[in-house]
ROKOLVEX-219842 format. One record per residue (C-alpha): x, y, z; residue in three letters; chain. Coordinates in steps of 0.02 Angstrom, whole numbers, plus 50000, padded with zeros to 5 digits. Layout:
REM ROKOLVEX-219842
<<X, Y, Z>, ALA, A>,
...
//
This chain:
REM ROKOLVEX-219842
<<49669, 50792, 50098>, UNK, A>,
<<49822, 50754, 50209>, UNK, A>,
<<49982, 50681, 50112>, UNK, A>,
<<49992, 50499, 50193>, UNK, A>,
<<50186, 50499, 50161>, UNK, A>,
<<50332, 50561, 50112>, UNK, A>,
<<50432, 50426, 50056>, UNK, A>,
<<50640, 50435, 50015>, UNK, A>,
<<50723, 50295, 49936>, UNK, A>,
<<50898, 50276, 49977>, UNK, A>,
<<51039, 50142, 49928>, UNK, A>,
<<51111, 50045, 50089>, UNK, A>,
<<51278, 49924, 50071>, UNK, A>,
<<51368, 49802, 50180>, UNK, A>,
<<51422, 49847, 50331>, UNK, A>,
<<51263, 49974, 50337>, UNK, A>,
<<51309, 50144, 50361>, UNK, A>,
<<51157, 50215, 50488>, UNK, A>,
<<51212, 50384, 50438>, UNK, A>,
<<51113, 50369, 50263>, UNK, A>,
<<50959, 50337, 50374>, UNK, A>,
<<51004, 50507, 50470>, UNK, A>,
<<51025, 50595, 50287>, UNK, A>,
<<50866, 50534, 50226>, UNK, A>,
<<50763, 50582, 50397>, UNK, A>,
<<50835, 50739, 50413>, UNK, A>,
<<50791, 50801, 50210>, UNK, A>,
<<50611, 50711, 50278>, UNK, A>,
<<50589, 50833, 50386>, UNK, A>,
<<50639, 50990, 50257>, UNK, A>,
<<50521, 50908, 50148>, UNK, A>,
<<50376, 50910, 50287>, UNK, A>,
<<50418, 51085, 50338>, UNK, A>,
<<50402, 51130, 50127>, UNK, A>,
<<50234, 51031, 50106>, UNK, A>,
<<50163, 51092, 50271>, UNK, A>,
<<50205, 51277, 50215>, UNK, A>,
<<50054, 51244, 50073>, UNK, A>,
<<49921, 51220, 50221>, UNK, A>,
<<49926, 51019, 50191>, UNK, A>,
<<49973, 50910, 50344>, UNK, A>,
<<50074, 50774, 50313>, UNK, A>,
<<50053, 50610, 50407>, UNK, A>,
<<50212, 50523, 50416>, UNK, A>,
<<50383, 50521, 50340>, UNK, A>,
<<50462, 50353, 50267>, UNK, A>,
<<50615, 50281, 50206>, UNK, A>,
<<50634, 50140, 50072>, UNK, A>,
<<50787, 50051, 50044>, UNK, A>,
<<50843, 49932, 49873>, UNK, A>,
<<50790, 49758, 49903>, UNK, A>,
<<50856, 49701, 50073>, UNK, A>,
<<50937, 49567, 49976>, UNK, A>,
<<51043, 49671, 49871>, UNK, A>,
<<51142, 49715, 50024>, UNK, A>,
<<51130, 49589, 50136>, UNK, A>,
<<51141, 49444, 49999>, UNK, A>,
<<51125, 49288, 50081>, UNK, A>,
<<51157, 49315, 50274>, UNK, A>,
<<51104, 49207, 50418>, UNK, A>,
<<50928, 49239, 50471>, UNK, A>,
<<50982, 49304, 50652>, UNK, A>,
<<51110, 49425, 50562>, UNK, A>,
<<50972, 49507, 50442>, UNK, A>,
<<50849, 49539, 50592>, UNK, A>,
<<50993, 49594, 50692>, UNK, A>,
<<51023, 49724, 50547>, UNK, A>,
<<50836, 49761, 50497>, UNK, A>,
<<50830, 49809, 50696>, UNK, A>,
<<50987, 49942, 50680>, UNK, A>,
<<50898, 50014, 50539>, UNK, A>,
<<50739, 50039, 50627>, UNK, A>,
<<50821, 50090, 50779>, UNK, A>,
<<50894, 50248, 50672>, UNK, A>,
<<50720, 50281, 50584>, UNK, A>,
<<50660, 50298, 50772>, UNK, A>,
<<50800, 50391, 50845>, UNK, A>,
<<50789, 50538, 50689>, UNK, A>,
<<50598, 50557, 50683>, UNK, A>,
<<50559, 50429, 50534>, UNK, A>,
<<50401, 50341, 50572>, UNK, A>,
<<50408, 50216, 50448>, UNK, A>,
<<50548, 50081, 50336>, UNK, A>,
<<50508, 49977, 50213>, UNK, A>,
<<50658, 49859, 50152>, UNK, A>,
<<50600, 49800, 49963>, UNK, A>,
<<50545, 49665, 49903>, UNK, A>,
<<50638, 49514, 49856>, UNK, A>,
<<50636, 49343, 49773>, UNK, A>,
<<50524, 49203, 49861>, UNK, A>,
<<50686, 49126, 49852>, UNK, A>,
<<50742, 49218, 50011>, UNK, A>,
<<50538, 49253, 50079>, UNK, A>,
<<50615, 49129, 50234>, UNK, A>,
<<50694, 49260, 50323>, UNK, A>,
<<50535, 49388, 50319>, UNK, A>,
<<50409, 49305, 50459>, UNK, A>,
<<50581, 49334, 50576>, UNK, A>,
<<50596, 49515, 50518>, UNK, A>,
<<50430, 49555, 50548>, UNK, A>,
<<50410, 49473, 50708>, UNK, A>,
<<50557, 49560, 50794>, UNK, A>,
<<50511, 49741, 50713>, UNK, A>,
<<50372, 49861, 50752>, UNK, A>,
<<50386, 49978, 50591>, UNK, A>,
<<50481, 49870, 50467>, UNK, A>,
<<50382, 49831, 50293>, UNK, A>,
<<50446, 49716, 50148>, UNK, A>,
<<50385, 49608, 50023>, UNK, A>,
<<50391, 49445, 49913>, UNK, A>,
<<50389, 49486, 49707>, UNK, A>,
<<50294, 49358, 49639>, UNK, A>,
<<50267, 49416, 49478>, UNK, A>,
<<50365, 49523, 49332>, UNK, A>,
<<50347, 49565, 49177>, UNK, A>,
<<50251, 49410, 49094>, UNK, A>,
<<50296, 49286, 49210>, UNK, A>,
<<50218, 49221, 49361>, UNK, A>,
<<50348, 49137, 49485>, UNK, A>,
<<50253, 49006, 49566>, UNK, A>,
<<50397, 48955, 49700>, UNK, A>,
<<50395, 49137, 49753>, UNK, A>,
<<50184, 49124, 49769>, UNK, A>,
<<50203, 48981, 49873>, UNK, A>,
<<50344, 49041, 49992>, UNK, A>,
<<50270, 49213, 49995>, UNK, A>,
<<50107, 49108, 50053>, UNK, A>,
<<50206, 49025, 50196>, UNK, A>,
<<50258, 49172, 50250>, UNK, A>,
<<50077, 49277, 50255>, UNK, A>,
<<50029, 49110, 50349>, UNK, A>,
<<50188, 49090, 50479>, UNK, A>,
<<50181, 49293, 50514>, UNK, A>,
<<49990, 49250, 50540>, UNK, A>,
<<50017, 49154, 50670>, UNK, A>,
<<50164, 49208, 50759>, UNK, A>,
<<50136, 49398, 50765>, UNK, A>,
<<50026, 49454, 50897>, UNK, A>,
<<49839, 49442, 50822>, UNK, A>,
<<49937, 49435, 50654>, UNK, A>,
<<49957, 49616, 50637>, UNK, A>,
<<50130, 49586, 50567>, UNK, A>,
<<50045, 49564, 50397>, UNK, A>,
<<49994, 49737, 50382>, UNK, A>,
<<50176, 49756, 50346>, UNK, A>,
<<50218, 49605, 50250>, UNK, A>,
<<50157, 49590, 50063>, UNK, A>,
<<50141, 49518, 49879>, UNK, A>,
<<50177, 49612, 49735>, UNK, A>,
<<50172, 49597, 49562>, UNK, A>,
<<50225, 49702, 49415>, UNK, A>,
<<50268, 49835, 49544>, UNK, A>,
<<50376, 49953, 49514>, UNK, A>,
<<50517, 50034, 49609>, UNK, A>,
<<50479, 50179, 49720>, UNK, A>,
<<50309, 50163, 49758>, UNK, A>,
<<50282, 50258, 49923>, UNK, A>,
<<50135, 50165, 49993>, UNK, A>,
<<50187, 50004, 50088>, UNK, A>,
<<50230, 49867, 50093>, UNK, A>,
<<50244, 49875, 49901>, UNK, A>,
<<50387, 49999, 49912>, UNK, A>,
<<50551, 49967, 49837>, UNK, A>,
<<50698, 50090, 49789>, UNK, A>,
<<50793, 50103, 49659>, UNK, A>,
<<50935, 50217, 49570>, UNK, A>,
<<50986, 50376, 49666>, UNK, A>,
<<50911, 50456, 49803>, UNK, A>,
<<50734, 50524, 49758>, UNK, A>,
<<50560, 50540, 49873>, UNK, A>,
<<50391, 50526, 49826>, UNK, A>,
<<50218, 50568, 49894>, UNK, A>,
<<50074, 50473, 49934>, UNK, A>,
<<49907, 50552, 49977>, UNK, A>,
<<49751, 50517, 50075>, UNK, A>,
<<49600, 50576, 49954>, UNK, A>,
<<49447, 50474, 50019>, UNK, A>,
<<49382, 50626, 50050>, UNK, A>,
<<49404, 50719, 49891>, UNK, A>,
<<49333, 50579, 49796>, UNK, A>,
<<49172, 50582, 49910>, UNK, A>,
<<49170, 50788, 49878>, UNK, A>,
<<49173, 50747, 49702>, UNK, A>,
<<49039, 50647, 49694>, UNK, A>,
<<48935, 50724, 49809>, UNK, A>,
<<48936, 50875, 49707>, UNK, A>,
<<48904, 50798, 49552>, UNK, A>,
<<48786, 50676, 49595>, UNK, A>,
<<48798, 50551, 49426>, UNK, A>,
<<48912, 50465, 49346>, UNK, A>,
<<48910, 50582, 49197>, UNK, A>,
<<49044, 50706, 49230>, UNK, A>,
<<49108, 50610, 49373>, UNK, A>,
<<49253, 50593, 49306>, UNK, A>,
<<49303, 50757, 49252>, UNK, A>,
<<49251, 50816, 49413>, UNK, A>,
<<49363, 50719, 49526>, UNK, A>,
<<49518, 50757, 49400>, UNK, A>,
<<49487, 50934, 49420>, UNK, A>,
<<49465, 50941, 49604>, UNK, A>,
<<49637, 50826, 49619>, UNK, A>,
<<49728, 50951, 49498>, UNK, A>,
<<49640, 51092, 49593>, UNK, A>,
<<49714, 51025, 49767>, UNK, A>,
<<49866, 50939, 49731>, UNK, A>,
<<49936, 51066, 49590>, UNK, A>,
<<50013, 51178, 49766>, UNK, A>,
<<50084, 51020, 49831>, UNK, A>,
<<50167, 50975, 49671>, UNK, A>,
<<50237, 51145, 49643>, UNK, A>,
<<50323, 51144, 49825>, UNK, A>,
<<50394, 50939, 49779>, UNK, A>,
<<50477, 51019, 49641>, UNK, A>,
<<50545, 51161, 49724>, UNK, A>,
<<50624, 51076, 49855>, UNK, A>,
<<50680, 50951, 49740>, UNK, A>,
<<50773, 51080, 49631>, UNK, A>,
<<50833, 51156, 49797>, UNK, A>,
<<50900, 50993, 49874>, UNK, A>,
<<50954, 50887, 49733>, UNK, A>,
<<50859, 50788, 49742>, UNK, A>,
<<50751, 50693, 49600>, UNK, A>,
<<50551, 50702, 49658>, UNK, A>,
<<50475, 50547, 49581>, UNK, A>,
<<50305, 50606, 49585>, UNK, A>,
<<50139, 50609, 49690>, UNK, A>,
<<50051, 50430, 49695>, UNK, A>,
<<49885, 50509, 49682>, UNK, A>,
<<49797, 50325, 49715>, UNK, A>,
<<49622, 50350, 49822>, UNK, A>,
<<49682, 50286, 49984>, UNK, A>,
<<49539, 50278, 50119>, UNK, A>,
<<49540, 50349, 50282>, UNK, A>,
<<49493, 50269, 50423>, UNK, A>,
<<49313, 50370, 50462>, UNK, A>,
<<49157, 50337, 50365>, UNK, A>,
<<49211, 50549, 50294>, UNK, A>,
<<49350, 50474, 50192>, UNK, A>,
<<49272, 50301, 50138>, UNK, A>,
<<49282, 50281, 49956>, UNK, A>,
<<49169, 50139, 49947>, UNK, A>,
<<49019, 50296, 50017>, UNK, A>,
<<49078, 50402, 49901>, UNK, A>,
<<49039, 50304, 49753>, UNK, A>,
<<48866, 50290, 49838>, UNK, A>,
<<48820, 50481, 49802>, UNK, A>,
<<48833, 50431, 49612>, UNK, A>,
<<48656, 50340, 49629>, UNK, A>,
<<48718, 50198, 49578>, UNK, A>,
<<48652, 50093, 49722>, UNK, A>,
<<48763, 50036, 49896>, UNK, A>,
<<48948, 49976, 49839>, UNK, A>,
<<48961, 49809, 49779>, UNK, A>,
<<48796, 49814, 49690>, UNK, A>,
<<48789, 49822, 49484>, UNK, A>,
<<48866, 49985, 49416>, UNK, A>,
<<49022, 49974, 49547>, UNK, A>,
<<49150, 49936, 49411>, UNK, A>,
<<49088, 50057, 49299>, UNK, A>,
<<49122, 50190, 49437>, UNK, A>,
<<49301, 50106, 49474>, UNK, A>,
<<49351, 50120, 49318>, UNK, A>,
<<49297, 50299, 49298>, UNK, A>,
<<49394, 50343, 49457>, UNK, A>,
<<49569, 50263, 49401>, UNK, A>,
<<49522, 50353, 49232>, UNK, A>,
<<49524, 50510, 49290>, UNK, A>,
<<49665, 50473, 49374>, UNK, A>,
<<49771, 50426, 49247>, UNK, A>,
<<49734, 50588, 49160>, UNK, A>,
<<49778, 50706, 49263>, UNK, A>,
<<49908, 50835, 49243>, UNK, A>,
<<50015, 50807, 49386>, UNK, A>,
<<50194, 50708, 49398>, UNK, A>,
<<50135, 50546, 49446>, UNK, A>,
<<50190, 50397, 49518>, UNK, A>,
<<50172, 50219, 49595>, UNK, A>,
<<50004, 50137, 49591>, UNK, A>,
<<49902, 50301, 49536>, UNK, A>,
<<49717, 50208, 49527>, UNK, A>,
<<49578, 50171, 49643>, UNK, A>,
<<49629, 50109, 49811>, UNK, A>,
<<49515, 49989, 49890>, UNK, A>,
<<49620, 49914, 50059>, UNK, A>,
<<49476, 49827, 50147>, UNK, A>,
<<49513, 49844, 50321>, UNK, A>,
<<49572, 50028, 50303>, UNK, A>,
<<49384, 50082, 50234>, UNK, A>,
<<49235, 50104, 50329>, UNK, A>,
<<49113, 50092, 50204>, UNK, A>,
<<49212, 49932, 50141>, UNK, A>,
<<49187, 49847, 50304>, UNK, A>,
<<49002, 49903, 50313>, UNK, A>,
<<48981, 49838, 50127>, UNK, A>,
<<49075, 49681, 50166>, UNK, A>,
<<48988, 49646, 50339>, UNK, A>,
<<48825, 49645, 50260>, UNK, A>,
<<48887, 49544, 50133>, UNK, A>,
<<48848, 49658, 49988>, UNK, A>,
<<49009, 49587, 49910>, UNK, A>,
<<49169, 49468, 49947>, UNK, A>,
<<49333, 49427, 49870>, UNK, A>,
<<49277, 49394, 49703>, UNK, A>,
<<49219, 49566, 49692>, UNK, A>,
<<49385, 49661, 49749>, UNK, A>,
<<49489, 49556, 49616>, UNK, A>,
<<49346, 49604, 49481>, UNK, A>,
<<49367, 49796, 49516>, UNK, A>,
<<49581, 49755, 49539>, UNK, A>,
<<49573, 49749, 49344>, UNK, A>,
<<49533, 49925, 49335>, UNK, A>,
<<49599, 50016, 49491>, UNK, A>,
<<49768, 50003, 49569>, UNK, A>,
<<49808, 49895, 49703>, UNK, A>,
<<49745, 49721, 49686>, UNK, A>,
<<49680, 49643, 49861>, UNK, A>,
<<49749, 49753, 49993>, UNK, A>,
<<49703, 49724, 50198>, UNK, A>,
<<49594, 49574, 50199>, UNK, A>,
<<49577, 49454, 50322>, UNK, A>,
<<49569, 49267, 50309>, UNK, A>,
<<49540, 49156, 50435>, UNK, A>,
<<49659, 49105, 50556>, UNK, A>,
<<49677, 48912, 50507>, UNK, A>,
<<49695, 48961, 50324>, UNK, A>,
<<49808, 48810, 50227>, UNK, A>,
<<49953, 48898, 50120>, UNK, A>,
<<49888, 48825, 49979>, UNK, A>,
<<49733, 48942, 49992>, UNK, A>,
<<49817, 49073, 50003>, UNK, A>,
<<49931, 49038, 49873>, UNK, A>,
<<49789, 49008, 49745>, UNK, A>,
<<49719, 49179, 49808>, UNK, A>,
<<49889, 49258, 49757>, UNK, A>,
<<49892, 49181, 49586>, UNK, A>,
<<49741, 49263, 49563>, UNK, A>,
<<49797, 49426, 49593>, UNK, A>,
<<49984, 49385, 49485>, UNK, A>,
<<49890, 49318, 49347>, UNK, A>,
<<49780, 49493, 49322>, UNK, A>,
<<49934, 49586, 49342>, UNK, A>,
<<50058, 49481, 49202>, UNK, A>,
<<49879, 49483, 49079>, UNK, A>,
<<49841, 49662, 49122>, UNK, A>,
<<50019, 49710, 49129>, UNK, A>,
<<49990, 49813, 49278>, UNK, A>,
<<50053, 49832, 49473>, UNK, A>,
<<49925, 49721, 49570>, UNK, A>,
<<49996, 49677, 49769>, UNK, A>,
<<49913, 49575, 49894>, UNK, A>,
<<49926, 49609, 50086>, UNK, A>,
<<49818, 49478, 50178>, UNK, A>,
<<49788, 49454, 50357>, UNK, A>,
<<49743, 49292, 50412>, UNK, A>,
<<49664, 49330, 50617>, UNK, A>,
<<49732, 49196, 50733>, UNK, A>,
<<49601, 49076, 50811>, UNK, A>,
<<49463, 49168, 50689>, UNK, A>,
<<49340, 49069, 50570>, UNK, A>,
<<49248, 49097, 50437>, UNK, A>,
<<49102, 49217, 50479>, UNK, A>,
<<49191, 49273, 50656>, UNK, A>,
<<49254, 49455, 50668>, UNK, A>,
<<49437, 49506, 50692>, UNK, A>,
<<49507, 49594, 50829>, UNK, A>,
<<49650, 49668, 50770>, UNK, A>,
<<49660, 49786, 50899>, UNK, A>,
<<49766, 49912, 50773>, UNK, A>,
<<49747, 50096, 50774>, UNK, A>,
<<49782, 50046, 50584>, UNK, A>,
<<49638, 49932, 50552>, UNK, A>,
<<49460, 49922, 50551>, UNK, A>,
<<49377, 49749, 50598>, UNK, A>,
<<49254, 49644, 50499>, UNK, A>,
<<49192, 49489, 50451>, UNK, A>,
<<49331, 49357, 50412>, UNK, A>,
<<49279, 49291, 50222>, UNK, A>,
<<49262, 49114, 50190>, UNK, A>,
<<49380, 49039, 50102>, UNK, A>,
<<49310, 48887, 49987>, UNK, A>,
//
């Protein structure tokens, strides 16, 4: 059960002052040493910024890269492995394909939702843009760090989702494939299965609360919470999509799979911990193995992952498309996932991947020590 990241929102301003990034990375690395003291590792250490927008307003293109490049260049230089800059209006979703083509570790999004409204101008530009960074990143890898989001909220610590706002603060994400899988295992039904995974996760995380708020008292500094969402690992060990498996209920995908997604993000929302972000089931495609094994044999497909969206956290995270996708399709794919979160009044974000010179039925090659590969969907 490794924390995925420690996340620490800051507030930049015009000219940017790179000695913020400094500040942030060096309390990152107090707040590593304090987690690390409880026996968890910790993966990687972030920094989130306010919208990019709301310091860089409306800039020439080559003078935001130019500045999303000094910013990176600090994260690098003082140890932080990882900088999202917010998400903004489609209205300025132009400038993102350059961002993410001239950066290695810089995430940000298009909002394309809030509150009861849909924007469709900011679905269609933030559809350009999945398409464009498709096709001009190298194997269109740049989309793991580009994304849609609706309903989010500020100071989610996952990316590319994340956006700050109000003072300083950090945040925790987690990696818990693997306690959801223990869970189950032991239990063995879905009766109980829910109180079982909320008292492993209380059992496990309670330590790693109590040192967030210690250092946060120490510091501060105001600790937003622990986004206790299920996020995968990368080995078949930490695949959700197996762990629901040892509940009986068949291979995921099959009948009885919402019923157990609901029960996880359930339990989940019950817990006793200071939560935060998305806080639900977790189901990035591409970042499970036991998704990819599900999805290769065609057990279920895109239809499926925005059914279970509507009662776990995330909405369609990691998916490929195929490399010639239109941005219309994948516009109408992200209306789907902003219309379940304005009716559902949730967060819902969509990071999709179209895989350049890949059809339908064809594999990726993403070639990421981020990604799995699988079969690219068709898209009707």
């Amino acid at each position: 059960m490794p924390v995925r990241t420690i996340t620490t929102g800051v507030n930049l301003s015009w000219p940017i002052d790179l000695g913020v990034i400094e500040e942030a990375a060096a309390f990152n690395a107090r707040a590593r040493d304090a987690i690390e003291a409880t026996g968890v590792e910790v993966q990687s250490t972030r920094v989130v910024t306010q919208p990019w927008v709301d310091y860089m307003g409306a800039r020439p293109v080559d003078e935001i890269v130019d500045a999303a490049l000094a910013v990176e260049g600090a994260c690098v230089a003082n140890g932080v492995d990882f900088i999202s800059l917010g998400a903004v209006p489609g209205s300025h979703a132009e400038a993102c394909p350059h961002v993410v083509a001239a950066t290695e570790r810089v995430s940000l999004a298009v909002s394309i939702a809030d509150g009861m409204t849909v924007d469709r101008a900011a679905v269609d530009a933030a559809a350009r843009a999945i398409v464009r960074i498709g096709r001009t990143t190298d194997r269109g890898v740049g989309n793991f760090r580009f994304g849609a989001t609706a309903n989010c909220p500020p100071d989610i610590p996952f990316f590319p989702a994340a956006s700050h706002e109000g003072d300083m603060c950090f945040m925790l994400g987690m990696e818990c494939g693997q306690l959801v899988y223990q869970a189950f295992d032991e239990v063995g039904t879905l009766d109980g299965a829910g109180a079982a995974l909320a008292g492993l996760f209380e059992e496990r995380l309670a330590p790693v609360e109590n040192a967030a708020v210690e250092l946060a008292t120490r510091e501060g500094v105001r600790f937003n919470g622990i986004d206790v969402s299920t996020a995968p690992g990368l080995t078949p060990e930490g695949s959700v999509a197996f762990a629901f498996e040892r509940l009986g209920i068949g291979m995921f995908g099959a009948p009885g799979t919402l019923a157990v997604a609901a029960t996880v993000t359930g339990a989940l929302k019950r817990l006793h911990l200071r939560t935060c972000g998305y806080s639900g089931l977790m189901l990035p495609l591409l970042e499970d193995a036991g998704l990819v094994q599900r999805f290769d044999e065609g057990v279920f497909g895109l239809e499926n992952l925005l059914l279970y969206s509507t009662v776990c956290g995330t909405g369609l995270d990691a998916v490929p498309l195929p490399g010639d996708v239109a941005p219309e399709k994948v516009a109408a794919i992200l209306l789907d996932v902003a219309a379940l979160a304005v009716k559902l009044d949730k967060p819902l974000s969509a990071r999709l991947l179209p895989f350049p010179d890949g059809g339908a039925g064809e594999r990726t090659d993403f070639r990421s020590e981020h990604l799995l590969d699988c079969t690219i969907p068709d898209i009707q």
